[in-house]
N, C-alpha and C positions, 0 to 999 in steps of 0.2 A: 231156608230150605235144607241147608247143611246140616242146623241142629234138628229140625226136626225128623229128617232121618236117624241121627242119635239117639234122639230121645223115643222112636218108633219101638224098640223092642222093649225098654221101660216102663212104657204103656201100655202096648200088651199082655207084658207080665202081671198089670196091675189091676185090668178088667177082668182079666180070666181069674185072677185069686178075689177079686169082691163079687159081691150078689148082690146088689141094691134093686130095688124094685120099682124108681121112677125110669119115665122114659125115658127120657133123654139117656140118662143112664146105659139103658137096653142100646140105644140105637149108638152111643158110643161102641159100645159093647161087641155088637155086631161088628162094626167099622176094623176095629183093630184087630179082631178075630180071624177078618176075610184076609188069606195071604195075598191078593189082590192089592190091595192098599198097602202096602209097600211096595208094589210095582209100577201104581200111579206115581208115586212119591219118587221113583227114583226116575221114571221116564220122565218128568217136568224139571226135574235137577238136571237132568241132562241138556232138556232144549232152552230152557231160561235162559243162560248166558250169553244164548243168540238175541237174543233183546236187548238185554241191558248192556253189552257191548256198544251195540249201534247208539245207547243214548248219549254216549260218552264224547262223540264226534260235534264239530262246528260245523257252521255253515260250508266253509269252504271243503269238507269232505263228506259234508251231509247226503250228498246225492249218490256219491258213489258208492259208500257203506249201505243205503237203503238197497240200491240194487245186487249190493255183495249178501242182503240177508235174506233177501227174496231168493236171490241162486241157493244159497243154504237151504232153506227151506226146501224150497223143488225138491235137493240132491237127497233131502231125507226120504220123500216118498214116490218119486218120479223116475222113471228111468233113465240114466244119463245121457246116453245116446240123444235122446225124445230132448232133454236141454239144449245139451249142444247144438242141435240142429236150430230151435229157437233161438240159439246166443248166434248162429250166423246169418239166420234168417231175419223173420219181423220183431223178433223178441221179446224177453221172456214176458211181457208181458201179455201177450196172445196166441203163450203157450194154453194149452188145452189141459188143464189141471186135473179137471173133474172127469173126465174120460179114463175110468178105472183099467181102458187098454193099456194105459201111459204108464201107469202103474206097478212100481217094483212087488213082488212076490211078498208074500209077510215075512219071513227070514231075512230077505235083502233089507227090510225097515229098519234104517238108522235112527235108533230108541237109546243108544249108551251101551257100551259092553256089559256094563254091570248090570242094567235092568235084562238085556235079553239073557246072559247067562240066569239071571234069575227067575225069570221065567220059564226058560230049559230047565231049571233042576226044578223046579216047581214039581211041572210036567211028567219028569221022569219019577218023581218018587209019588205022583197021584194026589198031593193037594188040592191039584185044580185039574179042571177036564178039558179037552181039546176045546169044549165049546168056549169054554170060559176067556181061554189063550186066545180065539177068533172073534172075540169081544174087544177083549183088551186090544188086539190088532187095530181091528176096523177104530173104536176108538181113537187112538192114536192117530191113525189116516183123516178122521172127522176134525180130530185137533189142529192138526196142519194145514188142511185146506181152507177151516174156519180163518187161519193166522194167516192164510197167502190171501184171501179174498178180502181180509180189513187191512190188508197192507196196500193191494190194489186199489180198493174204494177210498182209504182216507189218506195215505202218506201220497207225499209233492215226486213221484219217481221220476214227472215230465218236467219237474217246475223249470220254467225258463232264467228264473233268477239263479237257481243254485245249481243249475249246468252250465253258467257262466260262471261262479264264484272259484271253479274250479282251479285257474289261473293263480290263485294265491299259493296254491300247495307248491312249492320249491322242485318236488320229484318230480308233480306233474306240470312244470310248465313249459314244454316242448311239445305235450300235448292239445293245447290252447292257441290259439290265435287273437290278434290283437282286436277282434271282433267282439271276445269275452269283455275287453277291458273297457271299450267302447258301449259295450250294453248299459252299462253303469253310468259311466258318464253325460249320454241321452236319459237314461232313465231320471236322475237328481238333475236336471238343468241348474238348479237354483245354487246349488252346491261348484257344477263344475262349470258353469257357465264360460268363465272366461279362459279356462285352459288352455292351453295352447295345443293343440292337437298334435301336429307333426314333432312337435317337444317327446311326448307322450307313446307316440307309437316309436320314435328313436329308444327312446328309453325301457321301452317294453322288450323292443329288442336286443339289448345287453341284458336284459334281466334272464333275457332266455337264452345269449350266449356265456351266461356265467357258469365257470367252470367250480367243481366243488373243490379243486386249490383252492380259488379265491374267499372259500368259506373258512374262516380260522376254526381251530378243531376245539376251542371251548363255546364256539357257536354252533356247533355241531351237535355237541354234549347238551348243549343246555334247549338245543330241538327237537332233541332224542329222538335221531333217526332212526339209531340203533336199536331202539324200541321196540315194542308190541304197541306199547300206549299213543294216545293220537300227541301228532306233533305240537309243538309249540312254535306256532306259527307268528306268536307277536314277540320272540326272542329272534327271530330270522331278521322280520321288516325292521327294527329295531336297529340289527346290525345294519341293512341296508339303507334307512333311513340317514345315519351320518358317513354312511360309505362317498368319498370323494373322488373326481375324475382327476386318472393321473396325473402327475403335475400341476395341479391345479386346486384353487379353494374349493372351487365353487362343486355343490352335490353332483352326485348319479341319476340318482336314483327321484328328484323333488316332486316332480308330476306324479308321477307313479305311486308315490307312496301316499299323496294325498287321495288318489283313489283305493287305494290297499288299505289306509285308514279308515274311511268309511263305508270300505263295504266289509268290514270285520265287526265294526259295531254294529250291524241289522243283525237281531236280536233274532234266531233258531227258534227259539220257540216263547210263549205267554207266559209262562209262569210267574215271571214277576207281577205280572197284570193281575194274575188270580189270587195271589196273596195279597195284592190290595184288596180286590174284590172282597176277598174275606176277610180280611181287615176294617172294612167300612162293615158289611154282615153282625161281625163281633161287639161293633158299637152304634152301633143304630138298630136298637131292637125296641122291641110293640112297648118298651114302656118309656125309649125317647126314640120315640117317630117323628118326633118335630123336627127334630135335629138338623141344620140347612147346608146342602153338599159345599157352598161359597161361606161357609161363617163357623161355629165351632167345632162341626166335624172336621172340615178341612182343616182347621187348628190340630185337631188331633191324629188326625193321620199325616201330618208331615213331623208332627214331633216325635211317633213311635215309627218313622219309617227309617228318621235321618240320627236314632240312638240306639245306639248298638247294642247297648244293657240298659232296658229302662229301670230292672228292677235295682239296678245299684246307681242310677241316675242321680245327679245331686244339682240343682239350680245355683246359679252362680248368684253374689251376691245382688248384683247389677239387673238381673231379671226377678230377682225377688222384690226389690224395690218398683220397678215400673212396675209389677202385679199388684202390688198394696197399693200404688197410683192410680190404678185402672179401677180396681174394687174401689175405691174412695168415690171416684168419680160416677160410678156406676150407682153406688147407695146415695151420694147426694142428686141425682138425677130423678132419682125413681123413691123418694122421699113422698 
């Protein structure tokens, strides 16, 4: 989005000096011409980073960041007040969005300094007409609501799994109860079956009266509290993990981390599944449909899943020979 605001006045300059006579052409033409479209342009530069922020977060902070981008959202087009009282009340989820009462003024619309001051000078020097400017507003207002109502319908803001996962974040576990760590443990029986429970909640609770002394300050560093970026929560359990009880061999931390372990690996979100998907997609197409998910496919999707560079992939001597073994066996077979 960055360069293509760069490269905006570039292009401008280049449609207005050609005449070309196909369409497409024209409707380019049009496009870069309207001083509008670099106000689109700079209003979604603005609000994008509210997104792809949030994607950057794990499970254990995944619930809180969704509900930190839904408030963001709101605070662009809602009146604060009208939030706040939803943050004390039933919240914001059943706050009243679409009630254009709620509604900050078009000036109060948090659009980016740079897009409203450009709109302002637009304005002032007659590019565009008032009507134009109360386009681009409501607009704007249509964009946000659209993004607060697929935030509502499709993301987990109630999931009961990752209002529990919360426990793992180091800042926030005073705010957790040994309830969170127990969710887990009911949940995977098969996993935590034999643990010793009363082990587990003793342990949870030194976890929670650990002081940030006890944290040495290259594990600090390397959690980057100090950060904007999300923490690095398996450099913390890590230290924790061989953290021992004073005077003594034996761990801290034993129970607890085998629960900390695996509820770090439940996997945020599919993507990997989707790239197989595509992956099998890619090689099983209408002209090898035969192809059987338990026999050569399957061959083939674990050997392009489990190499990292297939195109500089070299077979070692020892798979070369059982493959002329196999071919041998397979042409005198079918002889």
């Amino acid at each position: 989005m960055q360069r293509a605001l760069k490269l905006f006045p570039s292009l401008t300059s280049y449609f207005r000096s050609e005449s070309e006579s196909q369409a497409k052409f024209i409707r380019l033409q049009k496009v870069f011409n309207d001083p509008m479209s670099e106000v689109y342009s700079m209003f979604f530069h603005s609000v994008l980073p509210c997104f792809t922020h949030c994607n950057q977060f794990l499970i254990h902070v995944l619930q809180p960041q969704l509900m930190k981008l839904l408030k963001n959202l709101f605070g662009k087009f809602v009146k604060p007040e009208i939030v706040s009282q939803s943050l004390k009340g039933d919240g914001l989820s059943s706050l009243q969005f679409k009630n254009s009462e709620n509604h900050v003024d078009k000036k109060s619309l948090v659009i980016g300094f740079t897009t409203m001051n450009n709109v302002n000078t637009l304005l002032r020097q007659g590019s565009i007409s008032l009507h134009q400017q109360t386009v681009f507003f409501n607009a704007v207002k249509a964009f946000l609501m659209k993004a607060v109502e697929y935030l509502l319908k499709w993301c987990p803001l109630e999931d009961e799994l990752l209002n529990n996962a919360t426990w793992l974040d180091f800042e926030h576990r005073l705010q957790n109860s040994f309830l969170s760590v127990q969710y887990f443990v009911l949940k995977y029986p098969t996993i935590f079956g034999s643990i010793n429970m009363d082990k587990l909640n003793e342990q949870f609770l030194n976890y929670q009266l650990l002081s940030d002394e006890q944290i040495p300050k290259e594990v600090k560093e390397g959690i980057g509290l100090e950060d904007d970026d999300p923490h690095r929560i398996d450099v913390l359990w890590g230290f924790l993990r061989g953290m021992k009880k004073p005077g003594t061999n034996s761990l801290e931390f034993d129970h607890l981390f085998k629960v900390a372990e695996a509820t770090m690996t439940i996997s945020h979100s599919n993507a990997g599944e989707e790239r197989i998907l595509s992956l099998i997609n890619k090689n099983k197409t209408p002209n090898r449909s035969s192809l059987k998910l338990d026999g050569t496919l399957s061959s083939w999707i674990t050997v392009k899943t489990h190499i990292e560079n297939p195109l500089h992939w070299q077979a070692s001597k020892v798979l070369l020979e059982k493959a002329k073994k196999a071919t041998r066996a397979y042409n005198d077979k079918h002889k």
